[in-house]
N, C-alpha and C positions, 0 to 999 in steps of 0.2 A: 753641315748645318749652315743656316746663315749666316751672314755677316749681323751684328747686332752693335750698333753704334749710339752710346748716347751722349744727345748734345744738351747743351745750356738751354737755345729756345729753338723757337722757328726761323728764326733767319740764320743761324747758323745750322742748320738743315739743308736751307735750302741752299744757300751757301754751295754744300756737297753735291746737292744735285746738279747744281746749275752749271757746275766744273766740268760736272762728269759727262754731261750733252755736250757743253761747247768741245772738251775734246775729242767727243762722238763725232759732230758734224765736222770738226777742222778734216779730222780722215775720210770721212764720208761725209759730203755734203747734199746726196739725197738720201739721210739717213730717217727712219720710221722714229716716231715716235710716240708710244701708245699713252694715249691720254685720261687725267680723269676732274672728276669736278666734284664740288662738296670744298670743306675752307679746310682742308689740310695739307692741297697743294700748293693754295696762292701766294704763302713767301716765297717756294720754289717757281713759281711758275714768274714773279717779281725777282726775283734774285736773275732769273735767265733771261729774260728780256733787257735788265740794267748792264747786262757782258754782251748780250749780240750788238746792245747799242752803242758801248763804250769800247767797244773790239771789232766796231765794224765786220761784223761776221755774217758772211753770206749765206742766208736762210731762205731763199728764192727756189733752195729745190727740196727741201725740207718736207715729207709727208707724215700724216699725223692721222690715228685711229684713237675717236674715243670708243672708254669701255661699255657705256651701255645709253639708252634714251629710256625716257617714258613714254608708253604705249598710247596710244591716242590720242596726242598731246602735239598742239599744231608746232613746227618746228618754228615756227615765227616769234612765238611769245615769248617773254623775258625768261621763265622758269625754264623750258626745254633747255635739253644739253648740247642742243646746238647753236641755239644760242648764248650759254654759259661759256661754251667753250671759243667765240666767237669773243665774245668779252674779254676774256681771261688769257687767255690763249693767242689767237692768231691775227688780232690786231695788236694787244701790244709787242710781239715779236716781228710784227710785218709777216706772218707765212702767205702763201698764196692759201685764200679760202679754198678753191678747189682741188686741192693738195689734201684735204683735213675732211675726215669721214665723220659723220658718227650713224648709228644702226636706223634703219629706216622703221622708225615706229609709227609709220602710218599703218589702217586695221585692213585694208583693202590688200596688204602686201605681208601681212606677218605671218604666213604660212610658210616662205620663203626666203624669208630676210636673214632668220639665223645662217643658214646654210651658203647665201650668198655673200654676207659679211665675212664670213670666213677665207671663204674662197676670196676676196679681193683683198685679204691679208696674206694672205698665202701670193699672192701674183705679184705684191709687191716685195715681195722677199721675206717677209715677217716683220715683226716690231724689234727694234735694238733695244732702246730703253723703255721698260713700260712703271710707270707711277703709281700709287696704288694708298689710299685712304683705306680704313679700317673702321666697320661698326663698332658698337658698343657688343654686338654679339657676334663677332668675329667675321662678319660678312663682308666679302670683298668684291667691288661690283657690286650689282644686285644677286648675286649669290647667297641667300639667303641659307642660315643653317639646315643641314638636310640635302643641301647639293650633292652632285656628284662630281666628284673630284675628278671626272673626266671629260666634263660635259662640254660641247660648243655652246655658240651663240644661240640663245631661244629664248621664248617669253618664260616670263616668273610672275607670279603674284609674290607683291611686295609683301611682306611682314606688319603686324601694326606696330609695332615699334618703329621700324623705319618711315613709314607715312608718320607718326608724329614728331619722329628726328630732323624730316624733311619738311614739317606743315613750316617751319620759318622760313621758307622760300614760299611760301602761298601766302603771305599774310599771314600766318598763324592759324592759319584753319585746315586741318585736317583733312576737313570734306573736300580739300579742292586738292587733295594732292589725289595722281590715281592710283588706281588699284593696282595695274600690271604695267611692265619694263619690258625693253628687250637688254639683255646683257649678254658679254663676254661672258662663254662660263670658264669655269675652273681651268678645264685644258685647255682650251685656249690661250687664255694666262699665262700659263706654264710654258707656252712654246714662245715667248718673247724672249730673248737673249740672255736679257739683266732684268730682274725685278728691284724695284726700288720704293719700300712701303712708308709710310710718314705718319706719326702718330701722336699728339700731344695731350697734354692732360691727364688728370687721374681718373677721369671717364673711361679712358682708352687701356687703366693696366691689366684689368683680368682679361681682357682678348689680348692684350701682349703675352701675357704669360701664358697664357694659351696657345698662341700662335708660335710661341719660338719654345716652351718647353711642355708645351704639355702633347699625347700624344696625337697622332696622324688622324682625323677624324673629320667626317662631313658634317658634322655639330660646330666645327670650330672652320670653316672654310679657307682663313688664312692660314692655318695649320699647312695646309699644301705646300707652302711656300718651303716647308723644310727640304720636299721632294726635288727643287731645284738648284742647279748646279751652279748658278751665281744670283744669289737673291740678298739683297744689302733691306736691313731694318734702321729706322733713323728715327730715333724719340727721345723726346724729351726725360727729366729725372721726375717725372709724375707719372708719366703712361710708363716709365722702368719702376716704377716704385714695388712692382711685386715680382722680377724677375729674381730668382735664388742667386743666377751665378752673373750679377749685372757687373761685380767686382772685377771678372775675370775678364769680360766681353770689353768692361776701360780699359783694362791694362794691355788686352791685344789689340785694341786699338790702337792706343799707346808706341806699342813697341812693335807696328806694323812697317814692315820693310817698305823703303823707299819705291820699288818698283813695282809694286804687289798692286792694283787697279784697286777702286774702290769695289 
């Protein structure tokens, strides 16, 4: 099963995270890093920029996939995830822009884009660390419940819940968020080395306890994550608040051997 770590807040989350990359890239300094966007990463993603810049650590060859865009959505504008991740991401760490992918949601090319997204993660050796936000209904990516827990990269129509989760990046309005993404799916996912998922709040406890104890199911998409062989859970004691054996998951934290990786 996973790794299930819960911390105080979000900076000591990210904290973990941001450990676990710098000692990624010390080893491998063109090491992948699969990316995501939404506010569950940004103390980690803040946490790891404050160590490359205080550690002088060389991220010059640092390549980065995010997990998915919105479909017809000019990559220019502030809301796109390529521009989010442009933000958030690969200025404050200094990456090289063109090192940093994310899925080609123009409508002229989405026939093709899942398929080729794939493939130029696959070329680059895979993802080492991938980062992973969680819905309120367990949706990882735009993986929306109902996925296939084997799926590549392809378009999705969003969820209404998630177009209204997402309207406070439109201004508040619904209308302007779109209908369909192109996302990472599930297998996909699953082929990154280390899954590292982040989760706060008590918004977030029934798809935690879903996700880490309840069973394997394309209703619950972060569920999959049980099926991987190094997949670390990191939340807060509000998104743990409905975990049955959260007691146990502190204490092997706790008393986790010094050498054992996160």
């Amino acid at each position: 099963m996973a790794e299930i770590i819960i911390v105080d807040n979000e900076d000591e989350a990210g904290e973990l995270y941001a450990r676990c990359v710098i000692d990624l890239v010390r080893n491998r300094p063109d090491a992948v890093l699969g990316l995501a966007t939404g506010s569950s990463p940004l103390a980690a993603y803040r946490h790891l920029a404050r160590h490359v810049r205080d550690e002088h650590i060389d991220v010059s060859r640092v390549r980065g996939f995010a997990l998915d865009e919105y479909a017809g959505l000019d990559p220019a504008t502030s809301q796109s995830y390529r521009s989010t991740i442009t933000r958030t991401v690969v200025q404050p760490l200094g990456l090289d822009p063109h090192l940093v992918h994310t899925p080609d949601g123009g409508t002229d090319t989405l026939a093709t884009a899942g398929r080729d997204y794939d493939r130029a993660i696959a070329d680059a050796g895979g993802v080492d660390i991938q980062i992973l936000g969680i819905g309120t209904d367990g949706h990882i990516g735009f993986n929306e419940p109902g996925s296939s827990l084997a799926s590549g990269t392809r378009i999705k129509t969003l969820a209404e819940q998630t177009r209204k989760d997402n309207a406070r990046f439109f201004d508040g309005d619904v209308d302007k968020v779109p209908t369909h993404c192109i996302t990472q799916g599930i297998g996909t996912i699953l082929k990154a080395r280390h899954l590292i998922l982040l989760a706060f709040g008590a918004g977030k406890a029934e798809a935690i306890a879903e996700t880490c104890e309840g069973g394997i199911s394309s209703f619950c998409p972060a569920s999959a994550l049980q099926l991987h062989p190094h997949a670390t859970i990191i939340v807060d004691g509000a998104a743990a608040s409905r975990l049955r054996h959260k007691d146990y998951y502190a204490y092997a934290f706790a008393h986790k051997p010094q050498w054992q990786e996160l």
